[in-house]
ZALUMVEX-166921 format. One record per residue: residue number from 1; x, y, z of N, C-alpha, C in turn. Coordinates in pm, 1 decimal, decimal comma, padded with zeros to 6 digits. Layout:
BEGIN
     k         nx         ny         nz        cax        cay        caz         cx         cy         cz
   NUM          X          Y          Z          X          Y          Z          X          Y          Z
...
//
This chain:
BEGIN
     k         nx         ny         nz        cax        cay        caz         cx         cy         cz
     1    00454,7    00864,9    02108,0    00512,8    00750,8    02041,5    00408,7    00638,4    02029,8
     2    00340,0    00640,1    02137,6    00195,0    00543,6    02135,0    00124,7    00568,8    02055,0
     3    00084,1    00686,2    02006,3    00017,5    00690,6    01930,7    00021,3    00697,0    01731,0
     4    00187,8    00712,5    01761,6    00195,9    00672,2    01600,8    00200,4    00508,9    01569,0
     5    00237,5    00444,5    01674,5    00246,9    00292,4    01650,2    00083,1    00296,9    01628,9
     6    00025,7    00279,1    01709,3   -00127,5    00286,5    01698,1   -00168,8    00320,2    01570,8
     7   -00110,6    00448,6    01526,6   -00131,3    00489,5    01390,0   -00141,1    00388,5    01261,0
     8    00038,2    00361,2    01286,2    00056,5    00210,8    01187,2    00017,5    00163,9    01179,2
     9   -00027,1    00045,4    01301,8   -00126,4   -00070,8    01357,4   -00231,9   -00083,4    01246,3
    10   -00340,9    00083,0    01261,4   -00437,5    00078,4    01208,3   -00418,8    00078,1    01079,0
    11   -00335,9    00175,9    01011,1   -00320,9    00203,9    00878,9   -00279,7    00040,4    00796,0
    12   -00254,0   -00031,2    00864,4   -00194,0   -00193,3    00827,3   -00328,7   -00280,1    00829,9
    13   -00390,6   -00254,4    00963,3   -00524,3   -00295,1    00893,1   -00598,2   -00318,4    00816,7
    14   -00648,7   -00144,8    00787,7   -00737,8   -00110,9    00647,7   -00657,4   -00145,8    00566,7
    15   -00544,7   -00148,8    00544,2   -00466,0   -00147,1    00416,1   -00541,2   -00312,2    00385,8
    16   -00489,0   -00425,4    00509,1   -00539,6   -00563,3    00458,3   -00692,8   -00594,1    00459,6
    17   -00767,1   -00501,0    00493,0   -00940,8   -00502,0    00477,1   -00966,5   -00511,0    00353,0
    18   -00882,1   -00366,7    00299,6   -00911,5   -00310,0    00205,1   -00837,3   -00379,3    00012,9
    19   -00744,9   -00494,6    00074,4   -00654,7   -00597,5   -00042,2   -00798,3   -00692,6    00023,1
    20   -00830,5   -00712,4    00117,2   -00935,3   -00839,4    00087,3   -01043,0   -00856,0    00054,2
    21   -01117,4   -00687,6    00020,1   -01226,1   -00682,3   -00011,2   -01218,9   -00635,7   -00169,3
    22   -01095,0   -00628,2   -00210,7   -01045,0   -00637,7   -00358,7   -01002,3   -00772,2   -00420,7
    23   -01025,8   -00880,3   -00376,9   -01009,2   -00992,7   -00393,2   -01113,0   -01057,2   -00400,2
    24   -01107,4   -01141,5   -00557,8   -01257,8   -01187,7   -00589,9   -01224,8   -01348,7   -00561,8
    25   -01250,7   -01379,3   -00403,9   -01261,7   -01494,2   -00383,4   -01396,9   -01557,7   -00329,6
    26   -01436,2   -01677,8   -00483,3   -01606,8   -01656,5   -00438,6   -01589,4   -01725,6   -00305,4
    27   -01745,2   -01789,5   -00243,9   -01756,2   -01789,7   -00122,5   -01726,7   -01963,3   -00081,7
    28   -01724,5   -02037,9   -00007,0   -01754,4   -02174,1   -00012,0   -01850,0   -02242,0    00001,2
    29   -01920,4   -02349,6   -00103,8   -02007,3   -02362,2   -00106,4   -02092,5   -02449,1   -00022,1
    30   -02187,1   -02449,6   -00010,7   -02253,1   -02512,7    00118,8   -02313,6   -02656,5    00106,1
    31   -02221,5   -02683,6    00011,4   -02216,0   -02895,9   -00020,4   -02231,9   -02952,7    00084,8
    32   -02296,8   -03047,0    00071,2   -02225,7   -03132,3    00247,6   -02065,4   -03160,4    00289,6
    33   -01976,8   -03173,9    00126,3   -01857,0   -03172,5    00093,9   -01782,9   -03096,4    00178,0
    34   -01789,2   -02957,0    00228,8   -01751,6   -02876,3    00267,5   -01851,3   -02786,8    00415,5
    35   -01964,8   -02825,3    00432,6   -02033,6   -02760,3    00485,7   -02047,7   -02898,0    00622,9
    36   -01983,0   -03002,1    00657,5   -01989,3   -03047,4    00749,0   -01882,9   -03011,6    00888,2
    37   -01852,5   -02979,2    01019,8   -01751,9   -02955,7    01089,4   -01672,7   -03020,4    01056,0
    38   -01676,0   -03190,4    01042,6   -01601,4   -03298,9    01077,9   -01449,9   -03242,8    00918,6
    39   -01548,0   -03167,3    00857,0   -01449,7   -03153,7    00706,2   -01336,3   -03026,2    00699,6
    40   -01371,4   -03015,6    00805,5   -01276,0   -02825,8    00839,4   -01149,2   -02831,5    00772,0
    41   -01066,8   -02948,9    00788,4   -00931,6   -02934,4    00733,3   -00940,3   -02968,9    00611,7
    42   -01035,5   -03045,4    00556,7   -01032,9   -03026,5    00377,9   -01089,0   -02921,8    00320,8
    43   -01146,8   -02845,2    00410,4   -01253,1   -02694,6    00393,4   -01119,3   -02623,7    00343,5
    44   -01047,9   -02578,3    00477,8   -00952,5   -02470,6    00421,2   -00812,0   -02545,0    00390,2
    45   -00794,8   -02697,6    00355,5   -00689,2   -02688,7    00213,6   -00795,2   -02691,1    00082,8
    46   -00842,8   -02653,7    00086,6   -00903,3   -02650,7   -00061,6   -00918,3   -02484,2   -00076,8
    47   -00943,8   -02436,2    00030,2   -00973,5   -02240,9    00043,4   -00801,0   -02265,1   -00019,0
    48   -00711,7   -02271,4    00026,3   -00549,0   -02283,2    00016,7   -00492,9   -02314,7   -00107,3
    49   -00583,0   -02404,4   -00156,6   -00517,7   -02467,0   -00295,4   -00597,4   -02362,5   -00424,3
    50   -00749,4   -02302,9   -00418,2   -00721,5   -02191,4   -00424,3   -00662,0   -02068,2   -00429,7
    51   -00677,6   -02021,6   -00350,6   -00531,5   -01916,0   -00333,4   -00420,3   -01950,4   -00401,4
    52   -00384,2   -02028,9   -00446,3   -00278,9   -02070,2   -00457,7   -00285,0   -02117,1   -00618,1
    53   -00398,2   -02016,0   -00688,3   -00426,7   -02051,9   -00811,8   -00471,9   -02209,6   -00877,8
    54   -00517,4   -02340,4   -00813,1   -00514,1   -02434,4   -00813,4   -00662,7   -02446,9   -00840,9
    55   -00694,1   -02589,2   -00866,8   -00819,9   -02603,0   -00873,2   -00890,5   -02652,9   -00715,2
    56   -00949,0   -02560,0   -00628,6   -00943,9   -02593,0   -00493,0   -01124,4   -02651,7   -00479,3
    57   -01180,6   -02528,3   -00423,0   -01368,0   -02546,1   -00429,6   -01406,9   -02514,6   -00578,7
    58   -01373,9   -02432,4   -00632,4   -01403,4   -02382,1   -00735,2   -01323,9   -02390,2   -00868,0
    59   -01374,4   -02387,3   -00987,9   -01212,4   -02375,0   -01080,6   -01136,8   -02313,4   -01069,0
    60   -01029,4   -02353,6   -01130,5   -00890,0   -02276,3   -01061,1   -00922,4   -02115,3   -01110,7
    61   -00844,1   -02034,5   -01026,8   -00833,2   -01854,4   -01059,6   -00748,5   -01824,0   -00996,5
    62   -00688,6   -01740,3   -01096,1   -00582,9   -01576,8   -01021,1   -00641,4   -01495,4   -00893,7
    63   -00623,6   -01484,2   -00786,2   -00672,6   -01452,6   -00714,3   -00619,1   -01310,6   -00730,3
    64   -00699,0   -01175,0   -00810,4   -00607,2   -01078,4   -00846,7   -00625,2   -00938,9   -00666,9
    65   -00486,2   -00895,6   -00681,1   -00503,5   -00805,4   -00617,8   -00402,1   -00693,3   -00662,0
    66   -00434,4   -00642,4   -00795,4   -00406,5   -00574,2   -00888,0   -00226,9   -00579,5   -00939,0
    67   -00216,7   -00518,4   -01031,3   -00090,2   -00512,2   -01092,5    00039,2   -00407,2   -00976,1
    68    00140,8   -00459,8   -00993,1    00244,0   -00387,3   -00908,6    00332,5   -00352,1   -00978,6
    69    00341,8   -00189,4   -00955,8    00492,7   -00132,1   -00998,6    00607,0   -00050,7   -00925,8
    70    00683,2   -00055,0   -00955,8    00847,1    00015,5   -00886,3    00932,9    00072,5   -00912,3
    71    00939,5    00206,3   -00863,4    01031,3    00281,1   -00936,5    01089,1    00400,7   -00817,7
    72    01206,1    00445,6   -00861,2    01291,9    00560,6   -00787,5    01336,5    00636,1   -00861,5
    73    01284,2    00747,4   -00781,9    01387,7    00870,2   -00869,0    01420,9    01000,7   -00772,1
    74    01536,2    01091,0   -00816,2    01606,6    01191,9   -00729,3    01511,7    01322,4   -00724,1
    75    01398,7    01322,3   -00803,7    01284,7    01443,2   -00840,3    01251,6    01429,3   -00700,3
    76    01130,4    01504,5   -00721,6    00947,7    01497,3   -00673,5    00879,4    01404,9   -00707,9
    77    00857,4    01368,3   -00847,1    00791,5    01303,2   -00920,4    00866,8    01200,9   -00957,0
    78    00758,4    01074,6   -00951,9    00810,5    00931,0   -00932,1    00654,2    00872,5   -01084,9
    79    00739,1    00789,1   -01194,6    00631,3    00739,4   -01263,8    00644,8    00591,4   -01202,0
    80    00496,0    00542,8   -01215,7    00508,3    00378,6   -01108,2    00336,0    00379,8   -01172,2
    81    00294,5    00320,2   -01267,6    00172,7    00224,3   -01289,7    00124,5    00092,6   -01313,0
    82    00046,2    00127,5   -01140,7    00041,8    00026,6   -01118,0   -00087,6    00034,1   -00977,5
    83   -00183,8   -00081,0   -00990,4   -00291,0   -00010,4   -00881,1   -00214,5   -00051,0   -00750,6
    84   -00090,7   -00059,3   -00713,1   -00035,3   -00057,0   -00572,5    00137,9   -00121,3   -00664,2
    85    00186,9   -00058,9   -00536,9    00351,9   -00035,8   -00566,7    00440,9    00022,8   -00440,9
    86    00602,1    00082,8   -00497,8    00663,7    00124,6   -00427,5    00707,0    00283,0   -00541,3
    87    00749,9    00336,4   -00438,8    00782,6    00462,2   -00508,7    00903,3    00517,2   -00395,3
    88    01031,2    00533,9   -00490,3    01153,1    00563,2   -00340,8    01212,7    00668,8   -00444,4
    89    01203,2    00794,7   -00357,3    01260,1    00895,5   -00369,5    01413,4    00904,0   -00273,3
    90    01486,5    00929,8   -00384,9    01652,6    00965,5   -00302,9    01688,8    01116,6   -00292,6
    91    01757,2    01128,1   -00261,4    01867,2    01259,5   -00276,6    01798,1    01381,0   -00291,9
    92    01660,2    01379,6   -00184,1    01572,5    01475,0   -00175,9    01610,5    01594,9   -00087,6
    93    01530,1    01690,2   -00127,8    01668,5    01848,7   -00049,5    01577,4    01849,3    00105,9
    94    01652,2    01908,6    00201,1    01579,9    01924,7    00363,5    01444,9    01951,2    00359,0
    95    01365,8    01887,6    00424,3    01251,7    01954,7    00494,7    01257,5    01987,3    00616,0
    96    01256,1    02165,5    00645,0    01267,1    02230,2    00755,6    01186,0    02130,3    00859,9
    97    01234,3    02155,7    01000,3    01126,1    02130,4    01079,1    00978,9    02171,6    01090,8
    98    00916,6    02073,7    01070,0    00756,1    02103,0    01069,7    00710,6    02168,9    00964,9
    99    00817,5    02141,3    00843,1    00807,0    02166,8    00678,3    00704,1    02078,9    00603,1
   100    00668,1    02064,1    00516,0    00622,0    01995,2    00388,0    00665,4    01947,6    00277,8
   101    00697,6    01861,6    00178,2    00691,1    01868,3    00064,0    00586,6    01763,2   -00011,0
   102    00535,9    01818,2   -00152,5    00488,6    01726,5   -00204,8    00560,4    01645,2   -00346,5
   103    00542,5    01468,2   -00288,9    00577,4    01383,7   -00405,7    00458,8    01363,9   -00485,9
   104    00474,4    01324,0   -00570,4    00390,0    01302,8   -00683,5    00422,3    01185,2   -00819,0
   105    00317,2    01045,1   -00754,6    00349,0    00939,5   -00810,9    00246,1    00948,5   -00932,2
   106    00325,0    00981,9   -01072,7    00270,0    00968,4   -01194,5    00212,9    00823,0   -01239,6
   107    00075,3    00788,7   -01259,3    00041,4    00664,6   -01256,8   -00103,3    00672,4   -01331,5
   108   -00081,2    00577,6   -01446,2   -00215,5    00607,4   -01561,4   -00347,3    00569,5   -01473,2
   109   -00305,7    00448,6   -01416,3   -00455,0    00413,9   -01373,4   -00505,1    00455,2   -01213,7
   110   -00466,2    00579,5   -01219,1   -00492,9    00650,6   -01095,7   -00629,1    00771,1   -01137,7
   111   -00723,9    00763,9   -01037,1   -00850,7    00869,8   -01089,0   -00910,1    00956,0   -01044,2
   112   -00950,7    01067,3   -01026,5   -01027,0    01107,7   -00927,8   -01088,7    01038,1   -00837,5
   113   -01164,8    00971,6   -00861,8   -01288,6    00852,7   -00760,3   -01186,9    00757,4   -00742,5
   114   -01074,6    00728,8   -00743,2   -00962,5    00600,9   -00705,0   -00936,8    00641,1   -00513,4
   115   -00974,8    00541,5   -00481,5   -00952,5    00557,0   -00308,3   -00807,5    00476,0   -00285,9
   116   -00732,9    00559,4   -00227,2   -00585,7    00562,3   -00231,5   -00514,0    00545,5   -00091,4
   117   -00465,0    00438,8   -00067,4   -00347,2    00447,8    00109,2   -00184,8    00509,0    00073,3
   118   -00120,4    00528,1    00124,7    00000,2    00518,9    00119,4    00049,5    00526,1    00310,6
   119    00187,5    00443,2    00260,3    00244,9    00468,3    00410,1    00412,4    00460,2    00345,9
   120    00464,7    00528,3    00485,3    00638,3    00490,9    00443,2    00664,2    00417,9    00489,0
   121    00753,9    00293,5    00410,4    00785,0    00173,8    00443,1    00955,3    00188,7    00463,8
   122    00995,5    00301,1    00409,4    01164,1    00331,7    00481,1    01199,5    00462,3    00453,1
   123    01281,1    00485,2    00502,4    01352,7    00631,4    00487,3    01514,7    00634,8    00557,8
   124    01529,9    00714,7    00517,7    01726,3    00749,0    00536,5    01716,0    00889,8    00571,2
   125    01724,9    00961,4    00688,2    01713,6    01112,2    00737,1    01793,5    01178,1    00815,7
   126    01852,7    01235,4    00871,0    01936,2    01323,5    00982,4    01911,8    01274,3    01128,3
   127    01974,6    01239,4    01169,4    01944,9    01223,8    01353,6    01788,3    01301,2    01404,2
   128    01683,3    01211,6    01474,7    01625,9    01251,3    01548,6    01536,7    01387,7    01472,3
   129    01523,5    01310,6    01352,6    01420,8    01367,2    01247,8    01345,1    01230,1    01204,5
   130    01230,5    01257,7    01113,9    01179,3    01155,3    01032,1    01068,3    01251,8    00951,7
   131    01011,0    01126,6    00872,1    00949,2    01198,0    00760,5    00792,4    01110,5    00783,3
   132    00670,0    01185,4    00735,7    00587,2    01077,2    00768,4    00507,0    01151,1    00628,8
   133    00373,7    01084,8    00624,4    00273,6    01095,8    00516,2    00183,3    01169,3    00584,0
   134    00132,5    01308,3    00545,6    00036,6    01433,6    00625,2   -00088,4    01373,3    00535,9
   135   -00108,3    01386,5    00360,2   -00217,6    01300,1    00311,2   -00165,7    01242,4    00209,0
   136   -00248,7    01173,9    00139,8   -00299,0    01156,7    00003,8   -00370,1    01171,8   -00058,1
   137   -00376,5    01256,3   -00216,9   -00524,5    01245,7   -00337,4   -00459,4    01258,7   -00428,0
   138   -00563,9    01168,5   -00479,2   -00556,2    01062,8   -00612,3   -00621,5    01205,8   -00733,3
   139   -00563,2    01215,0   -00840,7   -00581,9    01295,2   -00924,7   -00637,6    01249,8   -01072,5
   140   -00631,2    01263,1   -01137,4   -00685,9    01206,0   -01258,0   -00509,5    01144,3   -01345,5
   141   -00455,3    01061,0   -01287,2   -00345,9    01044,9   -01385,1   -00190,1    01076,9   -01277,2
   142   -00232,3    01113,0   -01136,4   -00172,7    01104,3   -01057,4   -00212,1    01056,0   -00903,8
   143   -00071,3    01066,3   -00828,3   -00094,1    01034,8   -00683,7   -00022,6    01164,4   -00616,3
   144   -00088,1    01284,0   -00543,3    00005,5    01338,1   -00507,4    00033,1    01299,3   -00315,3
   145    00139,9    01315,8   -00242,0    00158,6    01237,4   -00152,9    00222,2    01330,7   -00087,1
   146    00192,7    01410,3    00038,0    00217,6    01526,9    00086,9    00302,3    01424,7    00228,8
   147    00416,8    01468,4    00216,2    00547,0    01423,5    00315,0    00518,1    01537,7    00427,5
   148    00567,8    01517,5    00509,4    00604,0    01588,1    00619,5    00715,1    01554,8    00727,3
   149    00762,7    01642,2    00794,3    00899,3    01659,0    00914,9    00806,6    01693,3    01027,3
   150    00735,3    01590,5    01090,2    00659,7    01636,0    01216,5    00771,3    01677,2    01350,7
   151    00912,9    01661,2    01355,3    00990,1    01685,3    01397,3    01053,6    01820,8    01441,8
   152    01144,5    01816,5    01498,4    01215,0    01955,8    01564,6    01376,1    01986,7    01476,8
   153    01371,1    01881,6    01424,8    01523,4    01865,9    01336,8    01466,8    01835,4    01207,9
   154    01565,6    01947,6    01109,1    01543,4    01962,9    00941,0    01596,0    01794,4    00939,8
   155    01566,5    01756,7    00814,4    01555,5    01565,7    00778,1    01755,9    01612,6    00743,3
   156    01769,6    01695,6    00666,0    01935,2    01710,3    00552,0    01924,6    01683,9    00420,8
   157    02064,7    01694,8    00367,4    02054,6    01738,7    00255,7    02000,8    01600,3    00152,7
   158    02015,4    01473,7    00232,5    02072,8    01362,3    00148,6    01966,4    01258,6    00173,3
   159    01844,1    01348,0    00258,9    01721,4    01248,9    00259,5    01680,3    01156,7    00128,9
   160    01634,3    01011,9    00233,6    01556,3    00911,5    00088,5    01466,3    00870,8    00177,0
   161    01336,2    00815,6    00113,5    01226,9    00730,6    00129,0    01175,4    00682,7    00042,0
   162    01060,7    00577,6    00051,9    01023,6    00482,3   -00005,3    00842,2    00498,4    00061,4
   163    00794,5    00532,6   -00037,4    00659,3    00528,9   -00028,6    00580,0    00394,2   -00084,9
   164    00535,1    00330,9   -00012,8    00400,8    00189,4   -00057,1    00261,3    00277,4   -00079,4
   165    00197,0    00195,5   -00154,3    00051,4    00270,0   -00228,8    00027,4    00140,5   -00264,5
   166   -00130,0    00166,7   -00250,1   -00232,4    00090,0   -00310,7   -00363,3    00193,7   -00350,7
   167   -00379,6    00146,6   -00446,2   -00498,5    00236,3   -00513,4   -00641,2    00120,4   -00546,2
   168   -00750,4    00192,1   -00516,9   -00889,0    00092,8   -00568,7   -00941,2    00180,6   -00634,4
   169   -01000,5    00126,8   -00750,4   -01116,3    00217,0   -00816,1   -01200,9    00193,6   -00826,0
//
């Protein structure tokens, strides 16, 4: 059990490494304006007013961390484009214990060379089952997203989850 929290932990990490090193926020500049200690709290409300699309250190900008889409469906296959999103599959049939299945999030701007996370952010399953994410690869025009029942109990008939993704290219 320690070690799937641990799991999360990390996977929540990279996930926010990996939104901040996709974020084109230039650097602050080394004015005396900003580059003195005594100025720290006008340093980062201005980093803030930034962010916040405003005109802060720099002219104002979208601070992009790509387009988001959302969608559910009772398939396998989920369409959602978008370089990060949700994807919730319902009324999916059992995965035996220590079974497989693969979802597959249809998504244009997904690529071969696209470096891809996903995690499950919910699910609905049978007592003293669950469902987790075994991998992900990114395809030319897809996401396929290999589920798994690391468990001793089939999930049932009436399993749902909700897969989060972020994609970089």
């Amino acid at each position: 059990m320690f070690l799937k929290r641990l799991a999360y932990a990390l996977t929540g990490l990279v996930a926010t490494a990996l939104f901040a090193a996709a974020a084109t926020i230039p650097n602050l500049p080394s004015t005396s304006q900003y580059s003195e200690p005594s100025q720290i709290v006008g340093t980062i409300n201005a980093l803030i007013q930034q962010l916040n699309g405003q005109t802060g250190y720099a002219p104002a900008q979208i601070v992009p961390v790509g387009s988001f889409c959302s969608a559910t469906t009772a398939t396998t296959t989920d369409v959602c484009s978008g370089q990060r999103g949700t994807a919730g599959y319902t009324a999916q049939a059992t995965i035996a214990a220590g079974g497989v299945v693969t979802e597959t999030i249809t998504n244009t701007l997904v690529t071969t060379s696209s470096v891809c996370m996903a995690a499950m952010v919910a699910q609905t399953v049978a007592a003293s089952s669950e469902v987790t994410i075994a991998s992900v690869t990114p395809t030319a025009g897809s996401l396929a997203v290999i589920v798994q029942n690391p468990t001793a109990t089939a999930t049932g008939a009436t399993g749902s989850w909700t897969i989060a993704f972020n994609c970089i290219n």
